[in-house]
N, C-alpha and C positions, 0 to 999 in steps of 0.2 A: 504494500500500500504506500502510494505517495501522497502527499500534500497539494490540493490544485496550485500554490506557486511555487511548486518547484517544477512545474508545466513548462519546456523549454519545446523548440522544434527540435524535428526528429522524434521525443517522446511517444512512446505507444503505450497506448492505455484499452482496459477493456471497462465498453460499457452499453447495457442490456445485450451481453451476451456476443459482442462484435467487438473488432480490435481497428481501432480507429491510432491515426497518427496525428500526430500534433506540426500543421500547418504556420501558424500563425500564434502571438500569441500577444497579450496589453494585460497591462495591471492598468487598472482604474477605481482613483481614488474621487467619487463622487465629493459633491457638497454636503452632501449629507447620507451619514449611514455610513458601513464600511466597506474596503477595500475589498474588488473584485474583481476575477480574473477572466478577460471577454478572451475566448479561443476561436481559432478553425480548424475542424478536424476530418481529417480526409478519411472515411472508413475503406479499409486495406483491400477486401474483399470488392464493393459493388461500384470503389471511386469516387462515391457522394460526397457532398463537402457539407458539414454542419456548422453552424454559428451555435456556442455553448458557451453560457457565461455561470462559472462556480464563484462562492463564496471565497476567500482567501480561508483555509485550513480545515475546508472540506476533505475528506478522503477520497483517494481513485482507487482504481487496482491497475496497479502496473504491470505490466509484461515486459519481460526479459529479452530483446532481443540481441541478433550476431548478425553480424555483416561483413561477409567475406566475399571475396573475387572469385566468380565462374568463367569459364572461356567457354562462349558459344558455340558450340560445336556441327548443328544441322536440325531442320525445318520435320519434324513428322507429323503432318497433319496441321493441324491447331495447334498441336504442343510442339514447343521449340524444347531442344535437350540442350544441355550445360553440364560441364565437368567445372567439381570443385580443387581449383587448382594446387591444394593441400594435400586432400585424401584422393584423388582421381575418381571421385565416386561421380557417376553421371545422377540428372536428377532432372525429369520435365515440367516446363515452367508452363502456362495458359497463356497466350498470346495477351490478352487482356491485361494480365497481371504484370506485365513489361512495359515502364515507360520508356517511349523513344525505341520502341519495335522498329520503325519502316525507314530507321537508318543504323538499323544492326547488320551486320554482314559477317560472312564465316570468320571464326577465333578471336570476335570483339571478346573481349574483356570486360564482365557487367558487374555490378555490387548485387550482391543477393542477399535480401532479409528474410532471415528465418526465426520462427521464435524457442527459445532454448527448451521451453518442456515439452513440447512433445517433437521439434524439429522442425515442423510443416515451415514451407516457403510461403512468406505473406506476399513479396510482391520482387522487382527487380529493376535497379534503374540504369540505364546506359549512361557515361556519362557524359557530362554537361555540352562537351566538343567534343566532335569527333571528326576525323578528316575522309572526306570522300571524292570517287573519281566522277566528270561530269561523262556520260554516255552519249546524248543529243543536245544540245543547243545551238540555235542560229548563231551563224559566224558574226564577229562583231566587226565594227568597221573604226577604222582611227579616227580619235575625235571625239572616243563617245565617252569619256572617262567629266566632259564636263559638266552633264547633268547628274540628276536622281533618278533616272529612268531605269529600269530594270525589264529584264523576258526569263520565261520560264526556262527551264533546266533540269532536264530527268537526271537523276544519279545513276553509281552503278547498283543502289539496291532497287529500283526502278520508283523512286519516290518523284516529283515534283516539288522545285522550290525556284523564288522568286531569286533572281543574279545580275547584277550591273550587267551595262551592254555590253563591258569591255570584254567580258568573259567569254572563254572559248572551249569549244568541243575538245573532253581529253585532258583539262586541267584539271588538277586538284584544288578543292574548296575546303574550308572551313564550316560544317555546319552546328547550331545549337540547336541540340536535340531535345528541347523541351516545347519550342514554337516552329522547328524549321527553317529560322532566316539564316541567311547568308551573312556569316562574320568576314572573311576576309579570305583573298586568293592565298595557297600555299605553293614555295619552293621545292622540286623534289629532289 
């Protein structure tokens, strides 16, 4: 059991019976009355996002989590399989349950949360950047690096993402895999 302020992100808590993550999180000390803790909790399982506001020294139940590195290893079906790069034990993940799925590619390297008492995988996130090769887009033409203008660009995991115009078929991008944009061209 924790204290709702010691509610940090990252935090996983269980509550009616689901294991929600701690998103977001404010102490608020009204004008009157006492100190509260307004949260957002993303539940691990269906991805919902709550606004839940505790008293400061209400009780949670906390759960125990581990986060270690899997190497993504290949696509069966809807479930994607991962080796933990410790024990070699492979372990299939739900496509769902993977953020930043549709710019994973064979032997990315993902963080996997699992919870220590009984092991179950709650979810997996790819991280933040990752670098990918572009497949198709329109050739760019010189000159074009002085606006805002951007065109599409298929990767090599076949995603779609928006790309300045200067960019060209066959280079290496930068992408963040939380929205899809375009950070910055890479040297190979």
């Amino acid at each position: 059991m924790i204290n709702s302020q010691e509610i940090k992100i990252g935090t996983c808590i269980r509550l009616d019976n689901q294991i929600f993550t701690c998103i977001d999180f404010q102490h608020v000390k009204p004008g009157k009355g006492n100190t509260v803790m307004r949260t957002k909790l993303k539940n691990v399982t269906t991805g919902r996002v709550l606004d839940r506001t505790f008293q400061v020294g209400f009780k949670l139940e906390d759960v125990r989590i581990e986060r270690r590195p899997y190497q993504f290893l290949y696509k069966d079906g809807e479930e994607y399989i991962f080796m933990n790069q410790e024990t070699f034990e492979q372990a299939p993940i739900a496509k769902d349950a993977i953020t930043g799925v549709e710019f994973m590619k064979e032997n990315d390297v993902v963080e996997v949360v699992t919870d220590t008492t009984d092991g179950t995988v709650l979810f997996a996130e790819m991280p933040v950047k990752t670098v990918l090769r572009i497949t198709h887009s329109e050739p760019g033409i010189k000159g074009d690096t002085a606006t805002n203008a951007t065109k599409p660009a298929t990767l090599e995991t076949g995603v779609v993402v928006r790309v300045p115009l200067f960019i060209n078929e066959g280079e290496l991008i930068q992408v963040d895999t939380r929205d899809g944009s375009y950070l910055q061209r890479v040297k190979e």
